[in-house]
N, C-alpha and C positions, 0 to 999 in steps of 0.2 A: 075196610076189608070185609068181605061177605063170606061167611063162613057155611060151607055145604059142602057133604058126601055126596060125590054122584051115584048114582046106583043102575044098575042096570046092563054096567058094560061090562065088557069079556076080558079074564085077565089071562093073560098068557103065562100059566108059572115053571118057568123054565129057567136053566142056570142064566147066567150071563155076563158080562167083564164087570171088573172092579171101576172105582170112580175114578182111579189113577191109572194102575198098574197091578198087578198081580200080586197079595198079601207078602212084601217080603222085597218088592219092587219099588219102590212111590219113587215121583219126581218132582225132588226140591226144586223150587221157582227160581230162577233166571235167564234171560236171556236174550235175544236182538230184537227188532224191528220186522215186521210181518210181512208175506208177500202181496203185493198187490194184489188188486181186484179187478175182476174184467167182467162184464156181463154183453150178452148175446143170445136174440131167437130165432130162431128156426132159418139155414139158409143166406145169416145175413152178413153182418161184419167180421172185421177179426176179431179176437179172444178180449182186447183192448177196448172194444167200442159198446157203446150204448146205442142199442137198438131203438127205434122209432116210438114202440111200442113197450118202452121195459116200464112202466109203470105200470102194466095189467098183471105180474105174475098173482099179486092177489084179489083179481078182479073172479067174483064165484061166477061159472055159469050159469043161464038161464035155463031153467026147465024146459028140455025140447027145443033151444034155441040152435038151430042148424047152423047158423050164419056165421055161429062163433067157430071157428074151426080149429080143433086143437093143436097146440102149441105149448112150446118149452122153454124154458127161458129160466136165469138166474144169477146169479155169481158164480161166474164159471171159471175156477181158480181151485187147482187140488186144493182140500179143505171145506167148498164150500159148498153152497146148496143149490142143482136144479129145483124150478116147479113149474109145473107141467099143467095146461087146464083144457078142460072138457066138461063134456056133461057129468052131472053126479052118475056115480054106477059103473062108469063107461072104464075101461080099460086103458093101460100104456104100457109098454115094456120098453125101459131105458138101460143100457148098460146091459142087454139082458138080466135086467130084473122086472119081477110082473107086479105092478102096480093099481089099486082099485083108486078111480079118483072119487074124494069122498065126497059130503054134501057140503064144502066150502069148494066146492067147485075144481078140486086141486088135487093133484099126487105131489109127494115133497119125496126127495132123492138127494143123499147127500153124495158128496164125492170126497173119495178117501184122499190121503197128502200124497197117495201114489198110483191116483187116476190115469190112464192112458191120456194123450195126447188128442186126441176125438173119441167121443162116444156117440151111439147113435138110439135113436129114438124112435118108435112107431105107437101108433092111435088102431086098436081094434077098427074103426071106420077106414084103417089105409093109409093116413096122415102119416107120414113120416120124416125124418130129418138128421145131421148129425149135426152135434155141438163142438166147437173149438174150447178145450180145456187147456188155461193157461199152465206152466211149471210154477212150483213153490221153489224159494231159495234160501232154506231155511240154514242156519250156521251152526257150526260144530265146536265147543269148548271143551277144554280140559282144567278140572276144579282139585286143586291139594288141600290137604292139610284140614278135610271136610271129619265133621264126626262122623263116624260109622252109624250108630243111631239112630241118627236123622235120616238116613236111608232105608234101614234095614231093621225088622222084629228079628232079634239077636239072642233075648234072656225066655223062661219058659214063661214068662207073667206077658213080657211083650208079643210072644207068639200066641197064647191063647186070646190075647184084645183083640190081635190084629184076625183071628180066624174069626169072631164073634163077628168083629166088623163088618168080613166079608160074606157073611152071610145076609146080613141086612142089606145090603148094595144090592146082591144078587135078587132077593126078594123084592127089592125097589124097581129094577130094570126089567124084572119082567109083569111087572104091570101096564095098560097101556089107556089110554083115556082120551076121547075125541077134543077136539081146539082146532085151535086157527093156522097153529104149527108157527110159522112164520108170516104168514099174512099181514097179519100189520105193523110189521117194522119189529126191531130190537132198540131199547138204548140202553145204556151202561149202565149193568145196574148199583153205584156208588161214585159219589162224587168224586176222583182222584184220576188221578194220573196213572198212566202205564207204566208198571215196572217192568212187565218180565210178557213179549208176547209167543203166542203158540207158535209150535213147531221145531225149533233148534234142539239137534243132539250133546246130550253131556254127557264127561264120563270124572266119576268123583273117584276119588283118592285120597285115603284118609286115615283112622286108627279109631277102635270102639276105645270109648271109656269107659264102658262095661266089662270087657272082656280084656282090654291090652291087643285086641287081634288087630292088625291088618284086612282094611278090602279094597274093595275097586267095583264100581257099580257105573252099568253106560246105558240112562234114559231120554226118552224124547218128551220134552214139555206139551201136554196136553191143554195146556190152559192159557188164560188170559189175566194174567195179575195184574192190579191194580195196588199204587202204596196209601196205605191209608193208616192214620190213629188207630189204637183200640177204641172201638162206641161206634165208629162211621156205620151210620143207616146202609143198609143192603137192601135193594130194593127191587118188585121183580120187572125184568128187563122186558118182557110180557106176557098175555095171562095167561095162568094155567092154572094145573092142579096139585097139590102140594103132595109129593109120594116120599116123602121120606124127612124126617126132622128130629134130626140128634143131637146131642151136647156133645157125645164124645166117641165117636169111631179113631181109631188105632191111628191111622195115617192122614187121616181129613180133620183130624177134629172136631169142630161143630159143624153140623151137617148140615143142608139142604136140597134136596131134589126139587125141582120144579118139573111136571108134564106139562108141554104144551101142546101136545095134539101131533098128529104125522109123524111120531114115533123121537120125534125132538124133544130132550131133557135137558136143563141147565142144571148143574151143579159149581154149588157155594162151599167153599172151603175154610178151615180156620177160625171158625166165629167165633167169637166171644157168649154171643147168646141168641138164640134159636126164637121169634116172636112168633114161630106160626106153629100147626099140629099139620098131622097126615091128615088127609080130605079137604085142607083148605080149600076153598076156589078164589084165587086172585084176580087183580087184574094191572096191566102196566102202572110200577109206580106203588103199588102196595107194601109194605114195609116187610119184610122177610127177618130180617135178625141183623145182628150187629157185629162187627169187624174184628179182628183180633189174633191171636198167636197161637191157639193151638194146634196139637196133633204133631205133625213130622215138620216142623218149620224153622228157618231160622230170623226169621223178623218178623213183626206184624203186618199183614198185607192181605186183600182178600182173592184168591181163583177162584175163577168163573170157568168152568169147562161145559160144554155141549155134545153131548154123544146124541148119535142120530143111528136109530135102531128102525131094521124094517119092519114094522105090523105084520107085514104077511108073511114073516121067516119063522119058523120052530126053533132053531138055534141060537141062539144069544152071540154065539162064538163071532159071527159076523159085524156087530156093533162097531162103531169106531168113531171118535174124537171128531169133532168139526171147527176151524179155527173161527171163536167169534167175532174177531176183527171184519171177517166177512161177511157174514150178519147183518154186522149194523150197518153195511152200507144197502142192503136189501133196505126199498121203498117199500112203506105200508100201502095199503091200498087207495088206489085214487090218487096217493103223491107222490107218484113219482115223476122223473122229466115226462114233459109234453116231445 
């Protein structure tokens, strides 16, 4: 691992969402199986198909290269990620939102789990298009006999962690730092298997053992859980820059943020132990920290959650959750199908 502050860049320091849920909200891990994935560019097939060309989304453009005409294209599945390419400089507005593409050749645009049905696309040069966004079919449970607790900062010692906490989160998300974003693939970052994937609604039902009180709390799974020992290597799924590393926030426990560029963060939950600092610069496959049970959990197991924040938004309020199941089926650059 090469260890450097980048300096230079512009931080945007504005509120903006927790790693989970709102201090007083988090979402204990369980739940179904993901929704598929569909990708498609510009004009072409349905939501389901792989386009001719879906191997370019992170191909950078050439400086002054006309020939290349811009285009959209990605995992196009509420959840997941358009990326759009052109010339560096040059302009998009997707979704209507306005988009700078930077110098990997690229604007990245996530799509929320409650994307419309098409969105459409345009290139300051005229280029324009809409995209077929597939439906998510995420599943709805009902959980008894849960600790209160484990949901909820209840006592005055647990409400002042958890405020501390969320302050550092907010401090973390609105920093922002140039990468490749997605460009070159994701993989898992920890050897194991899927326990619990993004998206399903739960609603717990339970009693404090704090208090004797009665609650009921109804969240959506942010995350992508993995079941792992305490010790499992956590490692980064790709590269970025390290903006936050803690032992111990209120409802995550051992912390990590990773920036990887286009406004995309992965966050690590639960660790056992934290091997990097803020400023790191990593790259896919770097060792980040080790697996384990802290914070708001009830077994050992690591989440990996990805929020996708706009660069060019002043509000943070807008940020939201990206399922990384979809991720990983994005091709890095140059391998994707022919």
């Amino acid at each position: 691992m090469r260890r450097a502050v980048l300096t230079g860049l512009s931080a945007l320091l504005v509120a903006c969402a927790a790693a989970e849920a709102p201090a007083g909200t988090p979402a204990p891990d369980t739940a179904p199986e993901a929704a598929p994935v569909a990708t498609q560019m510009q004009d072409a097939a349905p939501a389901d198909a792989v386009a001719p060309d879906a191997d370019i989304p992170g191909t950078p453009a050439a400086p002054g290269a006309d020939a290349l005409a811009p285009d959209c294209g990605g995992v196009l599945v509420q959840g997941g990620l358009v990326i759009c390419r052109a010339e560096p400089g040059s302009r998009f507005t997707v979704a209507g939102t306005g988009l700078t593409v930077g110098e990997t050749g690229t604007a990245q645009f996530g799509l929320s789990t409650t994307a419309p049905s098409v969105i459409g696309w345009s290139h300051e040069r005229g280029a324009y298009g809409d995209l077929q966004i597939a439906p998510r079919q995420d599943d709805y449970r009902e959980i008894s006999g849960f600790d209160c607790d484990k949901v909820d900062a209840r006592s005055p010692e647990q409400k002042a962690h958890a405020g501390r906490s969320w302050v550092k989160k907010q401090d973390a998300f609105a920093t922002f730092h140039p990468g490749p974003g997605a460009l070159e693939g994701f993989v898992k970052p920890a050897d194991a298997p899927t326990s619990s994937p993004f998206g399903p609604t739960r609603k717990y039902v339970g009693v404090s053992k704090v208090t004797g009180e009665p609650c009921e709390s109804v969240s959506v799974h942010r995350g992508y859980d993995m079941a792992t020992p305490v010790g499992t290597d956590v490692t980064a799924p790709a590269p970025g820059v390290v903006i936050l590393a803690d032992p111990d926030l209120y409802y995550e426990g051992g912390t990590v943020f990773l920036d990887h560029g286009h406004g995309l963060v992965s966050v690590f939950m639960h660790l056992s132990a934290v091997e990097v600092a803020e400023g790191d610069v990593v790259d896919t496959g770097d060792l980040l920290a080790r697996t384990g049970n802290t914070g708001r959990t009830t077994g050992p197991h690591l989440h990996w959650a990805v929020k996708w924040r706009n660069p060019e938004a002043g509000d943070r309020g807008g940020d939201f959750y990206l399922d990384p199941a979809l991720l990983l089926d994005l091709p890095a650059a140059g391998n994707g199908p022919d």
